[in-house]
C-alpha positions as CSV (number, residue, x, y, z in Angstrom):
1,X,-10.6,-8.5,15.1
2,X,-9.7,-12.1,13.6
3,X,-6.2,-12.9,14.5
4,X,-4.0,-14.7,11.9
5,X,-0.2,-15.2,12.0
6,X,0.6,-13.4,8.8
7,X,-0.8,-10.2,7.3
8,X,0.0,-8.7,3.8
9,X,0.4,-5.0,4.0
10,X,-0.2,-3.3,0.6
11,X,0.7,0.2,0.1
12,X,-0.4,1.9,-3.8
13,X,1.5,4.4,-5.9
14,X,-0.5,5.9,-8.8
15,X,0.0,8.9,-11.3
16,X,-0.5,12.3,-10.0
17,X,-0.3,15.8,-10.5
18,X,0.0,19.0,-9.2
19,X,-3.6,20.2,-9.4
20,X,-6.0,18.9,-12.7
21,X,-4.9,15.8,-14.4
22,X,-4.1,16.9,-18.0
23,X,-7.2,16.3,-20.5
24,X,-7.4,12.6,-20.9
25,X,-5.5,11.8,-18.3
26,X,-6.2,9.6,-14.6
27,X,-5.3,8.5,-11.7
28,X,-3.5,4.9,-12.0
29,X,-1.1,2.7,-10.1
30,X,1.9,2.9,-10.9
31,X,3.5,0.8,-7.6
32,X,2.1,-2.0,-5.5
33,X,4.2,-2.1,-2.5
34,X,4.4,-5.6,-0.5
35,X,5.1,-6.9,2.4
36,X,4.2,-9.6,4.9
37,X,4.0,-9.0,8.7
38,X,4.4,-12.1,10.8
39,X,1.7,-11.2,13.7
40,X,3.4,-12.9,16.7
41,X,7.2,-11.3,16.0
42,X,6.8,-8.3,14.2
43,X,9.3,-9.9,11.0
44,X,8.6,-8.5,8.2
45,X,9.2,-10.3,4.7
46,X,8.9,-10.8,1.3
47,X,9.2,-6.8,1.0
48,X,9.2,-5.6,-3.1
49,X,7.4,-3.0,-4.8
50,X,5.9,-3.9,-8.4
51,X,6.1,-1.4,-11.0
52,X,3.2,-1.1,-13.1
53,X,2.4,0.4,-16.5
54,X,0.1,3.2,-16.5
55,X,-2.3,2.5,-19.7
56,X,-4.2,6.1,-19.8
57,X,-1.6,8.2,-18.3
58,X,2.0,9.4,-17.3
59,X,4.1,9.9,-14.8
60,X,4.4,13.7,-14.2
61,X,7.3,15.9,-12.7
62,X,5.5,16.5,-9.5
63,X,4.7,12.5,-9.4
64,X,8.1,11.9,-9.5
65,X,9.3,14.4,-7.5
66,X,7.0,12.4,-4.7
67,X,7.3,9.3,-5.4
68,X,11.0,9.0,-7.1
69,X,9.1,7.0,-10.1
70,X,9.7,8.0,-13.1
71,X,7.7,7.0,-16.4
72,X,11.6,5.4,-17.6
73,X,11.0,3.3,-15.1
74,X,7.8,1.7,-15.7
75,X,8.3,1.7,-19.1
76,X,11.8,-0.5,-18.7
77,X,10.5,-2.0,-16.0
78,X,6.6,-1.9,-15.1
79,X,4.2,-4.5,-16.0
80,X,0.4,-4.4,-16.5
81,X,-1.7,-4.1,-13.8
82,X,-3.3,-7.6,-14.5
83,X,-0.2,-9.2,-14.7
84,X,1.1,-7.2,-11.5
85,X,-2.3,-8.5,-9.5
86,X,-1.3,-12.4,-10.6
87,X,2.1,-11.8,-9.0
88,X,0.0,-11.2,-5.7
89,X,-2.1,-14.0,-6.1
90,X,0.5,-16.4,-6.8
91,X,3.7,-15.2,-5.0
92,X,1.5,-13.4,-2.0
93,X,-1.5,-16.2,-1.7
94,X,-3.7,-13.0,-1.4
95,X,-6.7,-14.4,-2.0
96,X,-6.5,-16.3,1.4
97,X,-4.5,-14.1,3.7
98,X,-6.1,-10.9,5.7
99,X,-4.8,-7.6,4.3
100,X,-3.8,-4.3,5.2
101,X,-3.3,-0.9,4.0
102,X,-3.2,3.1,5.6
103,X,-6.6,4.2,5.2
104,X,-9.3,3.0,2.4
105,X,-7.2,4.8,-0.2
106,X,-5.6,1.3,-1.2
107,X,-8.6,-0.6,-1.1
108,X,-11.0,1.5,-3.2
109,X,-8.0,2.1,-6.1
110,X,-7.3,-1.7,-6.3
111,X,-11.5,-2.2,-6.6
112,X,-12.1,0.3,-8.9
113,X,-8.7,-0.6,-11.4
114,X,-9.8,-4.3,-11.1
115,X,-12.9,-2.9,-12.1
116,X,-11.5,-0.4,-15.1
117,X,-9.7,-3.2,-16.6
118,X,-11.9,-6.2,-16.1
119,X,-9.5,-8.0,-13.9
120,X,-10.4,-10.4,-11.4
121,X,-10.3,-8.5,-7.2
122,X,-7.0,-10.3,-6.1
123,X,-7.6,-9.8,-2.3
124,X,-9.6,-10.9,0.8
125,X,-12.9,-9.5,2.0
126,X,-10.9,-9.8,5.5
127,X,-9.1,-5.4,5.5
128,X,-7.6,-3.7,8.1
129,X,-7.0,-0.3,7.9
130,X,-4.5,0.6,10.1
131,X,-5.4,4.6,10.2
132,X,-8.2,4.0,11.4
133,X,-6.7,1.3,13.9
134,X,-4.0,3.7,14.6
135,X,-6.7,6.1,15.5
136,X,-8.5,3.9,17.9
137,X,-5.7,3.0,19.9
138,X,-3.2,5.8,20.5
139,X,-3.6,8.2,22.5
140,X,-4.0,11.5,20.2
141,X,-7.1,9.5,19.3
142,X,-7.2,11.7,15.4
143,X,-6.7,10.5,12.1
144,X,-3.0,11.0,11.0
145,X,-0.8,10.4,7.9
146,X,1.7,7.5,7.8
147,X,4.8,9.7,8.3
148,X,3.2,10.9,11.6
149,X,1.6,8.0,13.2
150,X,5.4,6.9,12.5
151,X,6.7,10.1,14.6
152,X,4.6,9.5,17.4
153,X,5.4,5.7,18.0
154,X,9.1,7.5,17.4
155,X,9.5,4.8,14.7
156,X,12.1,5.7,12.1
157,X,10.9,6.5,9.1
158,X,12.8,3.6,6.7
159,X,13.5,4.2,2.9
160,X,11.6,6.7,0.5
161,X,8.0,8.3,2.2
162,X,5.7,7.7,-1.4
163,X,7.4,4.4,-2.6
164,X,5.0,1.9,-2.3
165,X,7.9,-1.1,-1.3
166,X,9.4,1.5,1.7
167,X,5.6,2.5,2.7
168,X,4.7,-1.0,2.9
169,X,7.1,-2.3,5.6
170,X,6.6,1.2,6.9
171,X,2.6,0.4,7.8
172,X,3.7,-3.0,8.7
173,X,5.6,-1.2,11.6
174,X,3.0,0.6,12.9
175,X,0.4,-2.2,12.1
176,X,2.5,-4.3,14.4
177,X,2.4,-1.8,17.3
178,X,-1.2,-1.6,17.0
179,X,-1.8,-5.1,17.5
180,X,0.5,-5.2,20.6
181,X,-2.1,-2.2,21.6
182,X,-5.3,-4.5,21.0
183,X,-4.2,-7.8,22.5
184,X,-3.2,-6.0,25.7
185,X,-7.2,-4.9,26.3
């Protein structure tokens, strides 16, 4: 594994319902959560989520009963996805900095909007996921969730579970105790 002093730690929010999407309707982000982990400490900065506008769909009852977004929000607030990835590029120096995210989830939404919309990839070949690094390294040595990789380091579980800015320092967390795990072999 390439060390680095910093890692960004993405976690995605998208549109979702309970069961079928409704005819013309898809899956879509709807929150990039950010942060930064700082490799040799465990600090964790420059923590925000970034709403963004969902162009083909909307934000359902049962999305917002697990997310706590609600289509007011990204329609007040949200930007488009294009403008949301720039923010990362510019603010986040993503392009240059190894990144992480809880499974592949993350990775193939980002690839496959950038994609959709004709945007330009804003990240780094250089991704860790940290399910699968989570997996590797502790002892139940299975694939888990967030919320219980989280219980079994008996790490607090900080701010909304499904809101891409709490997720994101979240992952960081655990990210952080898997490194400690790694550079001790």
């Amino acid at each position: 594994m390439k060390t680095t002093d910093t890692i960004l730690v993405i976690d995605l929010e998208a549109t979702c319902w309970d069961g079928r999407p409704p005819r013309g309707q898809e899956n879509e982000i709807i929150e990039i959560g950010i942060c930064i982990l700082d490799t040799k400490t465990g600090e964790i900065s420059k923590n925000e989520g970034i709403l963004v506008q969902p162009q083909y769909s909307r934000v359902s009852p049962f999305c917002t009963e697990l997310t706590s977004i609600t289509q007011e929000m990204l329609d007040e607030d949200g930007i488009l996805l294009e403008d949301a990835l720039d923010i990362l590029r510019t603010d986040y120096d993503s392009e240059n900095l190894t990144w992480a995210s809880y499974g592949n989830y993350d990775l193939n939404m980002l690839q496959s909007q950038a994609r959709k919309f004709r945007i330009d990839y804003p990240l780094n070949d250089e991704h860790i996921n940290v399910k699968t690094l989570f997996a590797q390294l502790h002892p139940i040595r299975k694939s888990v969730g967030m919320d219980r990789a989280l219980k079994e380091l008996k790490f607090p579980l900080e701010g909304t579970h499904h809101r891409g800015v709490d997720d994101a320092k979240n992952i960081a967390k655990i990210l952080f105790w898997c490194l400690n795990q790694y550079n001790r072999k």
